[in-house]
KESE-880161 format. One record per atom (N, C-alpha, C): residue in three letters; atom name; x, y, z; residue number from 1. Coordinates in steps of 0.02 Angstrom, whole numbers. Layout:
% KESE-880161
{"ala", "CA", {X, Y, Z}, NUM} ...
% end
This chain:
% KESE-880161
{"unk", "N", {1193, -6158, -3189}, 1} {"unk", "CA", {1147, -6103, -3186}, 1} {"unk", "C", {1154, -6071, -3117}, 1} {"unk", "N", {1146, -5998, -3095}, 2} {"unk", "CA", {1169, -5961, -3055}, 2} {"unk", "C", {1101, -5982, -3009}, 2} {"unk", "N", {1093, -5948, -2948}, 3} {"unk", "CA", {1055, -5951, -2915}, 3} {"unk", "C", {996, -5906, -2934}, 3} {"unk", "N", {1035, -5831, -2927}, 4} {"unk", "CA", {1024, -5776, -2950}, 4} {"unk", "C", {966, -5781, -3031}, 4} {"unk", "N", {985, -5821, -3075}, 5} {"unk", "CA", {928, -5823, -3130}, 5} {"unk", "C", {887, -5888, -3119}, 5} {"unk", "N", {896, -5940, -3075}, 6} {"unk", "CA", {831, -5977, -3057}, 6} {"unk", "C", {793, -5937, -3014}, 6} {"unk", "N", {815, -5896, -2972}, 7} {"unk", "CA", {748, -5843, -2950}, 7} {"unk", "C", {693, -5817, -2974}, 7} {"unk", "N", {736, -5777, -3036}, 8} {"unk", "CA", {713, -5737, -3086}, 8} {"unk", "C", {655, -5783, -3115}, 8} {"unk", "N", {690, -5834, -3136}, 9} {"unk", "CA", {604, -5889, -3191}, 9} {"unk", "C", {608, -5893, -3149}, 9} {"unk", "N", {589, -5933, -3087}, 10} {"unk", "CA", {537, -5962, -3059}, 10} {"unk", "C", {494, -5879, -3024}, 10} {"unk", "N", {513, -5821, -3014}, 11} {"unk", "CA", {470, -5787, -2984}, 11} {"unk", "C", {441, -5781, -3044}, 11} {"unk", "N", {450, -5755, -3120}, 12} {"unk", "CA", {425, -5750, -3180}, 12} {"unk", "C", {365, -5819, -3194}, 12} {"unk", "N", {374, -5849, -3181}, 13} {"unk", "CA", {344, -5931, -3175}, 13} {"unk", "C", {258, -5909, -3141}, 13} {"unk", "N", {307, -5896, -3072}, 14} {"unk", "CA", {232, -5869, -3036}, 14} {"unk", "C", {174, -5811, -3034}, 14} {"unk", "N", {227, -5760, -3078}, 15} {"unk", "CA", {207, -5692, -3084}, 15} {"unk", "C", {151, -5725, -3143}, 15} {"unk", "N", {179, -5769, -3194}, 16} {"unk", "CA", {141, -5796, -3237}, 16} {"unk", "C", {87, -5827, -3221}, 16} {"unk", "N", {68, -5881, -3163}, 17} {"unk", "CA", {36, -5920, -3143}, 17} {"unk", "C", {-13, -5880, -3122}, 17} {"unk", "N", {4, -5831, -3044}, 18} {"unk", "CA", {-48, -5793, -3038}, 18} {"unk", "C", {-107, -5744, -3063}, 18} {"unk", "N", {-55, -5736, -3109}, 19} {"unk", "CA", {-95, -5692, -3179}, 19} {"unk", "C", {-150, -5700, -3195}, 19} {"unk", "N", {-136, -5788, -3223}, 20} {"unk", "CA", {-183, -5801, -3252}, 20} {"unk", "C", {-232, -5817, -3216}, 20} {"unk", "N", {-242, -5854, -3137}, 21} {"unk", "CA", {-283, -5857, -3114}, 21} {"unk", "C", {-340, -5825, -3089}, 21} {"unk", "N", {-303, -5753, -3070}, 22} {"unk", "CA", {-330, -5698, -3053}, 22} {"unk", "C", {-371, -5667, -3125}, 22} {"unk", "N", {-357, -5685, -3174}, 23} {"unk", "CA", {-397, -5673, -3238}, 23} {"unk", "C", {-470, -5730, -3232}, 23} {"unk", "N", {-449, -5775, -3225}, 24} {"unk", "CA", {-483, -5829, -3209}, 24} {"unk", "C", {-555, -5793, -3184}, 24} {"unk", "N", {-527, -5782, -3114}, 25} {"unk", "CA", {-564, -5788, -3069}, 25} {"unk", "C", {-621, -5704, -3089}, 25} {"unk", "N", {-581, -5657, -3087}, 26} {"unk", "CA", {-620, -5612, -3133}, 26} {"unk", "C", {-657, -5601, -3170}, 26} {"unk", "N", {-643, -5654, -3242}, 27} {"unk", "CA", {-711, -5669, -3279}, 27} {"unk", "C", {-727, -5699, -3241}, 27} {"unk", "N", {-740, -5741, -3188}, 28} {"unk", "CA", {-806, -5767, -3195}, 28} {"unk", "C", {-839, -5721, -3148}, 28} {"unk", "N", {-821, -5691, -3108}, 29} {"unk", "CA", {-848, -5633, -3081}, 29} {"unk", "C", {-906, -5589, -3129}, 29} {"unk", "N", {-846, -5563, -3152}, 30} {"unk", "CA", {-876, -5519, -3204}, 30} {"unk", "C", {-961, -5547, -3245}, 30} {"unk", "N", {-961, -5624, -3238}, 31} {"unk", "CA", {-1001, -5663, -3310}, 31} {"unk", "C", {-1071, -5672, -3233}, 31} {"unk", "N", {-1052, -5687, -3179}, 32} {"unk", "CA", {-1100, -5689, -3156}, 32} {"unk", "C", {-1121, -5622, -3124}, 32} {"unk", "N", {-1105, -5578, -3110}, 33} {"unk", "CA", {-1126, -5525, -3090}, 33} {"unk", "C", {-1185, -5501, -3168}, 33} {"unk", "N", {-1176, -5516, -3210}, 34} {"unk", "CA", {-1222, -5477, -3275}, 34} {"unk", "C", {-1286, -5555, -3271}, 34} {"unk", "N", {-1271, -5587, -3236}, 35} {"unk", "CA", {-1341, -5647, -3246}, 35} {"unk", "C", {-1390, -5636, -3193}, 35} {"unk", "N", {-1368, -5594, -3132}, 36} {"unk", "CA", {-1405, -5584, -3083}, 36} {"unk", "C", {-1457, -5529, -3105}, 36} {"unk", "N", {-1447, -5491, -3148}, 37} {"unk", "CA", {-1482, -5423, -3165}, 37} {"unk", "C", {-1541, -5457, -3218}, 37} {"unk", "N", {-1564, -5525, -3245}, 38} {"unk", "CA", {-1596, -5566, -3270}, 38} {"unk", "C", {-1650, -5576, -3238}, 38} {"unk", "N", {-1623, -5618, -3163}, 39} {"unk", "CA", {-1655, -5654, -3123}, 39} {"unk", "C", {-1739, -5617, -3103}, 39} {"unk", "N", {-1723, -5558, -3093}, 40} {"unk", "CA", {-1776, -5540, -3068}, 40} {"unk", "C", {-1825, -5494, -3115}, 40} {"unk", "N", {-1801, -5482, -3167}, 41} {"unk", "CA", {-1880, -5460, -3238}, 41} {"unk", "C", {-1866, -5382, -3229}, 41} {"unk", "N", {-1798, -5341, -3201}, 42} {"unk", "CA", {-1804, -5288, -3195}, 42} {"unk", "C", {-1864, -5256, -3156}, 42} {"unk", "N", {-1901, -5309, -3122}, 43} {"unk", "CA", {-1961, -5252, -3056}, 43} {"unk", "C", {-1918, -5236, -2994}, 43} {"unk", "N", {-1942, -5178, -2974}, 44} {"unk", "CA", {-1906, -5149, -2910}, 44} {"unk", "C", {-1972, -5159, -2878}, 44} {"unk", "N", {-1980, -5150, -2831}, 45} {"unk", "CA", {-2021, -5158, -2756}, 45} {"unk", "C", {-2004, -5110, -2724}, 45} {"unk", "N", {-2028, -5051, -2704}, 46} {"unk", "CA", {-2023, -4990, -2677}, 46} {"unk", "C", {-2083, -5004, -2594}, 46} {"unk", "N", {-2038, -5021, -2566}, 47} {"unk", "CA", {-2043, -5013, -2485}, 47} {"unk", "C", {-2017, -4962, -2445}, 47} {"unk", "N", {-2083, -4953, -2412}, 48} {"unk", "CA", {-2060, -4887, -2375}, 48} {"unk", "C", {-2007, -4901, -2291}, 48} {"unk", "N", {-1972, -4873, -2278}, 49} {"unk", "CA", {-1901, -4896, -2210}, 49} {"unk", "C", {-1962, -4920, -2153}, 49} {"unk", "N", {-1948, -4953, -2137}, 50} {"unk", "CA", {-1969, -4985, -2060}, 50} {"unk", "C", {-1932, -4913, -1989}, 50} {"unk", "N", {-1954, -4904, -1966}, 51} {"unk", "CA", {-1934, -4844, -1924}, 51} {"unk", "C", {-1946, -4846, -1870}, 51} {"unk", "N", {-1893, -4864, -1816}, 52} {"unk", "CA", {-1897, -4888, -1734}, 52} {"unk", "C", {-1910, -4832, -1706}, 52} {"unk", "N", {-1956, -4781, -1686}, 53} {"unk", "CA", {-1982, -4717, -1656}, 53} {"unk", "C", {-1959, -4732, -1578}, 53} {"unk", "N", {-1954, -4686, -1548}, 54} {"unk", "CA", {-1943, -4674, -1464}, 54} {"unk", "C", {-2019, -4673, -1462}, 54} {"unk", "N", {-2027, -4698, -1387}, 55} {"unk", "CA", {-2101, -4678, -1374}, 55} {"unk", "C", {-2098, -4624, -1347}, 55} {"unk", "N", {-2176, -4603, -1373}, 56} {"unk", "CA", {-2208, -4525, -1392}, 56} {"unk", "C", {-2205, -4504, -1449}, 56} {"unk", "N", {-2163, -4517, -1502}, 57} {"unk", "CA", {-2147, -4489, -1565}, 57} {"unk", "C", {-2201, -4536, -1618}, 57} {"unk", "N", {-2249, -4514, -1656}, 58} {"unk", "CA", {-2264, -4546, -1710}, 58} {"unk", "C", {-2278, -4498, -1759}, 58} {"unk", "N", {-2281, -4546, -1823}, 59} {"unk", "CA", {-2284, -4500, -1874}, 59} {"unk", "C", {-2358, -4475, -1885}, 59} {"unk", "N", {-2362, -4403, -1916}, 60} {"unk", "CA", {-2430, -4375, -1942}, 60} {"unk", "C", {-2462, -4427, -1985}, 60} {"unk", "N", {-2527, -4406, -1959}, 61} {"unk", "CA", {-2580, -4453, -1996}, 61} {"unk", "C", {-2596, -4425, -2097}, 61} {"unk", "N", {-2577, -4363, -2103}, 62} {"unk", "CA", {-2582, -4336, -2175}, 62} {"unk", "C", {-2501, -4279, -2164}, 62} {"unk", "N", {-2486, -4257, -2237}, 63} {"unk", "CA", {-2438, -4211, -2241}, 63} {"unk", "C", {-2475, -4163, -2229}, 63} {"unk", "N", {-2415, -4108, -2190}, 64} {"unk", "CA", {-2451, -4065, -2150}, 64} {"unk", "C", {-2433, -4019, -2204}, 64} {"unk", "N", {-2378, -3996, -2251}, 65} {"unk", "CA", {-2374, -3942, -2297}, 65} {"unk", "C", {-2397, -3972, -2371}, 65} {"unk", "N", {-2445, -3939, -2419}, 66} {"unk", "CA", {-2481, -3939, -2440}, 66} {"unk", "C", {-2433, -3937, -2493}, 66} {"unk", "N", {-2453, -3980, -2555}, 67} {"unk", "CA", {-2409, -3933, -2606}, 67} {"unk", "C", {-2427, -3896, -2662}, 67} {"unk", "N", {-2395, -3846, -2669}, 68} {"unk", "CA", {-2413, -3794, -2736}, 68} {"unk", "C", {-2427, -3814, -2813}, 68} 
% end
């Protein structure tokens, strides 16, 4: 056997090997990423940003434009 076609299978070998692992590893990616969206009952929690102001700057005590 040449050198030249034990290259060939064994890179084919690995091209194979990796394949599959990288499939592998994908589903399970894939399988836990859809169990996390479970965990929590679909509630969001709407918090308003924490906001490091310079001193002197604070925010208005009411909105100042009114709305229509």
């Amino acid at each position: 056997m040449s050198s030249t076609l034990l290259d060939f299978i064994l890179c084919g070998f690995t091209y194979v090997l990796l394949s599959y692992f990288l499939g592998i590893w994908a589903k399970s990616k894939l399988t836990n990423a859809t169990g996390r969206d479970e965990e929590d009952g679909g509630s969001i929690e709407a918090m308003p940003p924490v906001l490091d102001l310079p001193p002197g700057v604070s925010w208005p005590k009411k909105e100042l434009v009114e709305s229509e």
